[in-house]
C-alpha positions as CSV (number, residue, x, y, z in Angstrom):
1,X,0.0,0.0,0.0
2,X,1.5,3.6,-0.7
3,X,2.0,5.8,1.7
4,X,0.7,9.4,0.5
5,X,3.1,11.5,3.2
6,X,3.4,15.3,2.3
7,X,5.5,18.1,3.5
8,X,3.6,20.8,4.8
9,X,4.3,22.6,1.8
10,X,3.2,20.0,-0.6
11,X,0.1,19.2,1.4
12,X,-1.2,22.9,1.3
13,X,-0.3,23.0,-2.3
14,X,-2.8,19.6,-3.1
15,X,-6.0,21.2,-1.2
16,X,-5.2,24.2,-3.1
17,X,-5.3,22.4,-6.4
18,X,-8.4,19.7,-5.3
19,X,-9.9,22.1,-2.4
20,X,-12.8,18.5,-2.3
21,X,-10.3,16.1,-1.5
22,X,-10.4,17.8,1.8
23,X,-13.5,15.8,2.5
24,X,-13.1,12.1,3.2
25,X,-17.0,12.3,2.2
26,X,-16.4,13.1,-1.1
27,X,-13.8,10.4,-1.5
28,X,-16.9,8.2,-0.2
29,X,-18.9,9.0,-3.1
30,X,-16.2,9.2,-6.2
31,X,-15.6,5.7,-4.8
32,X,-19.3,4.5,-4.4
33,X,-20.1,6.0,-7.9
34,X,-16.9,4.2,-9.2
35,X,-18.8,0.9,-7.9
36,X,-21.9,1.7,-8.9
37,X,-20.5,1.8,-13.0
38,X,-18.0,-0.5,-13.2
39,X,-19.5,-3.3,-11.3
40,X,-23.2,-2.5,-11.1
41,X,-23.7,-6.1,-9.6
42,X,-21.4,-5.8,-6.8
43,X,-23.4,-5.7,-3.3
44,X,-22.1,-2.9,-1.1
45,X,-22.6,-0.9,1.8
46,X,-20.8,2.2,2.8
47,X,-21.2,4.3,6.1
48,X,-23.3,7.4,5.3
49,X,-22.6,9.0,8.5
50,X,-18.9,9.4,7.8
51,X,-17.6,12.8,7.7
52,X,-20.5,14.4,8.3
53,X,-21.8,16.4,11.2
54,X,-24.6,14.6,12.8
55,X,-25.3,16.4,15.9
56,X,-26.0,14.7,19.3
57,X,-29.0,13.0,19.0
58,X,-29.0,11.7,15.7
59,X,-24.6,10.9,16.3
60,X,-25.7,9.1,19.6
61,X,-28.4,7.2,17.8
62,X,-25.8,6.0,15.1
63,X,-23.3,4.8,17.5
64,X,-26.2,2.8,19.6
65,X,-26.8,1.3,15.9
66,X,-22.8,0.1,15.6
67,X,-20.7,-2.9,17.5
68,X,-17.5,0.2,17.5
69,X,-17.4,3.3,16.3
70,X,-14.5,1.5,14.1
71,X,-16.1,-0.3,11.1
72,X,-14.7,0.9,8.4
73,X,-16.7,3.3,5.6
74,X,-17.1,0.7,2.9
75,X,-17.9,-3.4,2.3
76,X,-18.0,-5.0,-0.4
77,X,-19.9,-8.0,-0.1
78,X,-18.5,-10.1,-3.5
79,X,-15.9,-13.2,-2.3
80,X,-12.6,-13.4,-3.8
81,X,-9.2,-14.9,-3.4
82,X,-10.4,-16.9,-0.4
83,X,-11.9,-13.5,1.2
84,X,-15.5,-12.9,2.7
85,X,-15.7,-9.3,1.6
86,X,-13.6,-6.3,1.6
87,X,-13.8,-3.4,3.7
88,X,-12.0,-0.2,3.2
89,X,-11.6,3.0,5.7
90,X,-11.0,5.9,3.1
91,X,-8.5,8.5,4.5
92,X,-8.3,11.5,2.4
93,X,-5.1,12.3,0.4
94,X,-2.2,12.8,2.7
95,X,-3.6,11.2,6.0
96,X,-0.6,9.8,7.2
97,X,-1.3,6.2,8.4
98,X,2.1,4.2,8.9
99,X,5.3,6.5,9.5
100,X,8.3,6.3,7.7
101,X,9.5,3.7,10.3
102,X,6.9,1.7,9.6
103,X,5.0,2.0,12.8
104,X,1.2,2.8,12.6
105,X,0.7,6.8,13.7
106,X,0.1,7.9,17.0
107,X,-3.7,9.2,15.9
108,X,-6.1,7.3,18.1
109,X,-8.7,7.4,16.2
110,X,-6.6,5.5,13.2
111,X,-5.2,3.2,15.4
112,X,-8.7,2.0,16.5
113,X,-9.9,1.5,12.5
114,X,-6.0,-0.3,12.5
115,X,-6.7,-2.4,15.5
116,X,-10.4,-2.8,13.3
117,X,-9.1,-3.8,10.5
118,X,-6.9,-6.6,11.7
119,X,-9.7,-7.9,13.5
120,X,-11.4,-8.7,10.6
121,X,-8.8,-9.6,9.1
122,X,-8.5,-12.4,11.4
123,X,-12.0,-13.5,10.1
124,X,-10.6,-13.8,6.8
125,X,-11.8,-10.4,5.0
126,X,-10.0,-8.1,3.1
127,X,-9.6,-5.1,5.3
128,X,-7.3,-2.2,4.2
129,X,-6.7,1.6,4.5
130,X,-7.0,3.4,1.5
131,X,-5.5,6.4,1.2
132,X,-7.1,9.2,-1.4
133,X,-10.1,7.9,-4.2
134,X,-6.7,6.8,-6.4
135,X,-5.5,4.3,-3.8
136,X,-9.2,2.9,-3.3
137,X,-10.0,1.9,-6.5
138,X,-6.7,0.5,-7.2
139,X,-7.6,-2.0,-4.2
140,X,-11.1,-2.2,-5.1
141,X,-9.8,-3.2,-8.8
142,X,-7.0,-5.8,-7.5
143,X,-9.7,-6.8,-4.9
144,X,-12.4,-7.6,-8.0
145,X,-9.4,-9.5,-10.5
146,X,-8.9,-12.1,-7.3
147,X,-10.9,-15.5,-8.5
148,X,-14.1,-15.5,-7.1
149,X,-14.1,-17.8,-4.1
């Protein structure tokens, strides 16, 4: 998986150029609409309340609705390569996930999805970060070319 890690410099420079890949919610939906025409019989489910602003009563009621605040923004329910399903957590471009050393950030919040992730895993999805609309439909196109299990 790349690693999409910007100076300060460069990073101000790509929301200058792409001020919507600020949102992780527009990712969400460049992605879903990328699934939507190139495999329009894939099954999927992606997490409407990401990114957005929900206020207390209708953020409480989603969380009551969820096992963890964790589960990542998208599943693909389609079988491949010995895999249930995949799931992806979209970052936007330059969310940095794993540092140069290899180690997963100090973010909390990305090292619950991480500690998510590798628990489904461990019940034998695919379950990656993707980093930036690019990164997530390269995955979602390697995931699709597995044989169908």
């Amino acid at each position: 998986m790349s690693q999409n890690i910007f100076s300060p410099e460069e990073y101000k420079k790509e929301f200058k150029k792409n001020p919507k890949s600020k949102k992780e919610s527009s990712i969400q939906i460049q992605v879903c609409d990328y699934l939507k025409k190139h495999y329009p019989d894939v099954i999927f489910n992606c997490d409407i309340a990401s990114g957005m602003n929900l206020g207390d009563r209708i953020g409480g009621m989603n969380t009551r609705f969820r096992s963890s605040r964790a589960i990542p923004d998208i599943f693909i329910s389609e079988p491949r390569g010995g895999y249930h399903g995949l799931f992806l957590e979209l970052k936007r471009d330059g969310v940095v996930i794993f540092l140069k050393n290899g180690n997963i950030t100090k973010n909390p919040h990305i090292r619950e999805q991480w500690e998510m992730l590798n628990r489904l895993s461990k019940k034998d999805y695919k379950a990656v970060f993707a980093v930036g609309k690019e990164e997530a439909i390269s995955i979602i196109d390697n995931y699709m070319n597995l044989e169908k299990s």
